[in-house]
Each structure stands twice: as C-alpha cells, then as structure tokens.
C-alpha atoms as one frame of an Amber mdcrd trajectory, in Angstrom:
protein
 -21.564 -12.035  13.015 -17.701 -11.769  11.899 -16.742  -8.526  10.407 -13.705
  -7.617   8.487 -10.561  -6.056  10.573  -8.023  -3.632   9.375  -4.935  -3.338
  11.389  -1.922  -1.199  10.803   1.750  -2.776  10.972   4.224  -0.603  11.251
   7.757  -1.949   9.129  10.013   1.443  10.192  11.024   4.318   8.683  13.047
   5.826   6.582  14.590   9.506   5.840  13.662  10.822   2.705  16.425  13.618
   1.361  15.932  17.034   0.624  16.205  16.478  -3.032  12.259  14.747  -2.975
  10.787  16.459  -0.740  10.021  19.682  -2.679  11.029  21.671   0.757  14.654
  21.859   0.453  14.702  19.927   4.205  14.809  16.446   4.720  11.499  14.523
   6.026  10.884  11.431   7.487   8.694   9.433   6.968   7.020   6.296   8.432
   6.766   2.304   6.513   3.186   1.247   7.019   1.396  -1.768   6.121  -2.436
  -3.396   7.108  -3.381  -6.851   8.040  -6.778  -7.178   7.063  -8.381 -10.305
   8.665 -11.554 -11.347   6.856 -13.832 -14.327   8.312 -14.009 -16.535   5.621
 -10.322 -15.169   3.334  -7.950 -15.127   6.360  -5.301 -12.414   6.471  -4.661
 -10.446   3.716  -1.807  -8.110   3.912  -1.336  -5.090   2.214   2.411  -4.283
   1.808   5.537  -6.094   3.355   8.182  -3.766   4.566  11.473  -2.165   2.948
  13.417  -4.335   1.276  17.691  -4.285   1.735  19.985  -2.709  -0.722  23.585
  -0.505  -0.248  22.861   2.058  -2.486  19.124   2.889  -1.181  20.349   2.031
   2.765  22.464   5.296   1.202  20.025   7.071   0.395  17.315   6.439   2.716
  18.998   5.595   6.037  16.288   3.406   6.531  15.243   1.867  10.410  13.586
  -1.248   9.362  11.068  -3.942  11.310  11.492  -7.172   9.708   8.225  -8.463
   8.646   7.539 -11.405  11.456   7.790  -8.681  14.416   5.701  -5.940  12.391
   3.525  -8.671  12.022   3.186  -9.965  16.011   3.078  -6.546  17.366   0.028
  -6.068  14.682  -1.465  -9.824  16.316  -0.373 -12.077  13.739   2.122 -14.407
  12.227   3.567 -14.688   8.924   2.325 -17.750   8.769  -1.558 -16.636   8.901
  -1.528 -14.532   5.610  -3.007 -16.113   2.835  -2.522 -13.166   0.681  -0.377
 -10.190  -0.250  -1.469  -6.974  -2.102   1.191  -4.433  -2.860   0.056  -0.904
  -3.003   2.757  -0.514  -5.875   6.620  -2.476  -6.080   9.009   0.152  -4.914
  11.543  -1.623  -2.847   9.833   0.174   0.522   6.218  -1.610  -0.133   7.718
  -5.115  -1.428  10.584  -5.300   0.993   8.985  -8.820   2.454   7.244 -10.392
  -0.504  10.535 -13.241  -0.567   9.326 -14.230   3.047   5.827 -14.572   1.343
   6.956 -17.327  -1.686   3.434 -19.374  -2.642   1.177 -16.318  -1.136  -0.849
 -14.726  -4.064   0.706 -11.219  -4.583  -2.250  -9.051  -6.252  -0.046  -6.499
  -8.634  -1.284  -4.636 -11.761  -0.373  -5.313 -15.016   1.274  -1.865 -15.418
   3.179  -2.086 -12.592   4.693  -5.554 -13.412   5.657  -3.857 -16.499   7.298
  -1.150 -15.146   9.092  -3.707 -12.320  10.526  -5.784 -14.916  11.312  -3.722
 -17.371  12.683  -0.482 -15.743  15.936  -1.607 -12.962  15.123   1.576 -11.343
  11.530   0.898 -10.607  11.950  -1.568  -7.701  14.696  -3.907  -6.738  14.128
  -6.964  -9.191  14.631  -9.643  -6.560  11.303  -8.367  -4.511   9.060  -9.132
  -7.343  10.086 -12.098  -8.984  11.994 -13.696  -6.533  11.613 -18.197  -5.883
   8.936 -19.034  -5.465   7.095 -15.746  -6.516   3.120 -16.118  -7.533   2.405
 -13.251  -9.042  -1.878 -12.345  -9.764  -2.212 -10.233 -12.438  -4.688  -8.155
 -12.450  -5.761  -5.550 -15.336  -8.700  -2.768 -13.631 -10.583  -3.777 -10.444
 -10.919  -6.983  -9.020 -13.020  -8.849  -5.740 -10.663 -10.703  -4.465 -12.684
 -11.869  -1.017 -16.287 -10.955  -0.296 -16.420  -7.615   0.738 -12.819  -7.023
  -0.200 -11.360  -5.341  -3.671  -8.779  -3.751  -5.428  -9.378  -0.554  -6.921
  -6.412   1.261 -10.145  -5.259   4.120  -8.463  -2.515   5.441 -10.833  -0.260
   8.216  -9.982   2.663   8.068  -8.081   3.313   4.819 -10.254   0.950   3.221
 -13.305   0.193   0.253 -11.695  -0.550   2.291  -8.047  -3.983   0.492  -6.498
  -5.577   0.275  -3.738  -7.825  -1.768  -1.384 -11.080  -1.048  -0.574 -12.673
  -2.666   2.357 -16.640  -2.860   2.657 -17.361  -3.433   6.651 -20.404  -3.813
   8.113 -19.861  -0.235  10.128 -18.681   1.498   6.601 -16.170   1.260   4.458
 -12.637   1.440   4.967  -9.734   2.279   1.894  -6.160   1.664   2.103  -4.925
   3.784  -0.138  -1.233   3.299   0.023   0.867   6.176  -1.733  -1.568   7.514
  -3.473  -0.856  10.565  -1.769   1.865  10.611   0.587   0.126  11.807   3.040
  -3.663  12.649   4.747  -3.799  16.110   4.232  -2.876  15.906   0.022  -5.831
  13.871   0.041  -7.908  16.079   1.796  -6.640  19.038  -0.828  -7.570  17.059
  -3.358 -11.200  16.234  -1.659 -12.022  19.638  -1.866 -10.869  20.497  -4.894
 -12.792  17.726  -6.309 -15.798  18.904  -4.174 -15.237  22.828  -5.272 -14.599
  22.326  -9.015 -10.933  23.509  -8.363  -7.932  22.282  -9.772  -7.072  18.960
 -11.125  -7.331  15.830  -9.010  -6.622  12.015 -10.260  -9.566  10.828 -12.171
  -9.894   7.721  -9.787 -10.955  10.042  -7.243 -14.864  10.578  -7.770 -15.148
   6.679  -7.819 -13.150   6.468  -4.033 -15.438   8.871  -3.041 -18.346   7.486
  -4.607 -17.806   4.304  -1.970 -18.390   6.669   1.067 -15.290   5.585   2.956
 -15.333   6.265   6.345 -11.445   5.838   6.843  -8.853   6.217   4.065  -5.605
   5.016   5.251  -1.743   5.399   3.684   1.543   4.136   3.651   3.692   7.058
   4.853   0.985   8.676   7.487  -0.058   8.052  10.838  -3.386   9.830   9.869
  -6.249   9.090   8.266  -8.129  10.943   6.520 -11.899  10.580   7.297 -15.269
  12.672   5.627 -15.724  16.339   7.100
C-alpha cells in the first residue's frame, strides 16, 4: 500500500539581527520547506524559499537555494508539485510561489488580508504575482485524503499549518508557529501542567497525536516525551 512521504527541502539561510532575536546577539537561522508526496494528490509543497529584495538582502544577509535545486536534492522537480501551501506570506516562506504560477497556493483569508493590505507584511509580488491562483481558505480544510490544513495564528493571523495523517502516525508541519522545537516543547508542558498561556490551537495539535512536528527555522523536531 502507498503511504504519504514528508521530505524536508532545505532553501538556505539567513542571519537574523540582534534587534529580533530578544538576545542582544545575532542568530541564524535555517529556510526550510517539505515536499509531501501523497499517492493519489502528487506533491504538495509546503513553502518555496526566500524571495529577493535590496532592503531585506540588507537586513538578512540571506544564502539562498533557488527552488529547482532545493527541490532535486529533496528528489523532485518543480515540475511534479501540484500544490503549494504557505505556512504564512513573509517574503522567506513565499520566496518561490512566481516559479509556481497555475499551482493552487492554499493561504488563509487573514493572511491575504494582511499581504495585500499591509506593504510590510510580505513583498507584494510573491503573492499576487502572473499567473497567481490563490485558494482561499477561512478555518480548516482537507485538501487530499489524509492531508489538511489546520489555523495556527500567532506569529501572523493567517499562520496554518499542515497536518499529515500516515499510516505509521501522524506527522505536522508546523511552520513558524514557533521558531523553533524547543518553544514548542515549553509550550507542551505548559499546556500539559496548567502553566502559563499557550496558543489556543494547541490542545487541538495535540489532540491529533502527532508523532513528528516539524518547522521552518529548525533542524529538529519535536516529537511526544
């Protein structure tokens, strides 16, 4: 029987500056994305790289992969994916949406508004660039068998992620929902000891029994104690 894969592709990195780290030191920080192969969907692929502008290259001295080789050295080709879902539209999970025109791109409504409405947000020309075919979605959606997007708000509005039902458990990709493993493990306990405040998606995440939860600036992943 054919199972669902998940497979990291790596887009880079990028130095994020002292003044957002909340160290006073610089950090940086990797670009990842996930093919996800499904047997009857084809390749879906969560997040496309960083996308190219003077004043962030300023700012975050980014080393970028451009999307075909991220994509080979994961064991595909552009030309496989069927489907895009962005974690959220800042310019560093978007980057290669323009290489993607006539691909559904899964995006929530409250991050299209945010996108189009704040300059700031994202780099306009990722989102609704020629050829753009935007999927709107408002809350959770299926969009394979097996395979759905989950409203993870936080580090944006319109922040989701995609959760992954395989026949050997379930896997999430949770994108920046935290930037990195060990936030979401804080926030696993806290949700587990009754301390502190965590996002209120969190019980439902947890509620799937992943046994992988995977993210967009991390080599690790988090899995259950």
């Amino acid at each position: 029987m054919n199972d669902i894969s998940v497979r990291r592709v790596n887009y880079g990195y990028f130095i994020r500056p002292a003044e957002e780290t909340g160290t006073g030191r610089p950090r940086v920080e990797p670009t990842l994305g996930y093919v996800v192969t499904h047997p009857t969907a084809g390749v879906i692929l969560v997040d496309t790289g960083m996308g190219r502008d003077p004043e962030v290259d300023a700012w975050y001295n980014p080393t970028r992969i451009p999307l075909p080789a991220a994509l080979k050295s994961a064991g595909t080709d552009i030309d496989e994916v069927k489907a895009v879902v962005n974690c959220h539209l800042h310019f560093d999970h978007c980057g290669g949406n323009p290489n993607l025109a006539g691909r559904p791109v899964f995006a929530q409504t409250a991050e299209l508004a945010l996108a189009r409405a704040q300059e700031s947000h994202t780099l306009p020309e990722l989102v609704d660039h020629p050829g753009a075919r935007i999927e709107e979605l408002t809350g959770e959606a299926e969009i394979a068998p097996g395979v759905f997007i989950v409203p993870t708000p936080g580090h944006t509005a319109g922040h989701q992620s995609l959760v992954i039902k395989k026949s050997d458990g379930t896997v999430i990709v949770a994108g920046q929902s935290h930037d990195n493993a060990t936030l979401f493990t804080s926030d696993v306990l806290g949700h587990q000891a009754g301390v502190g405040t965590q996002p209120l998606w969190l019980a439902h995440l947890l509620s799937l029994d992943p046994k992988q939860v995977l993210f967009a600036h991390d080599n690790a992943i988090w899995t259950p104690a």
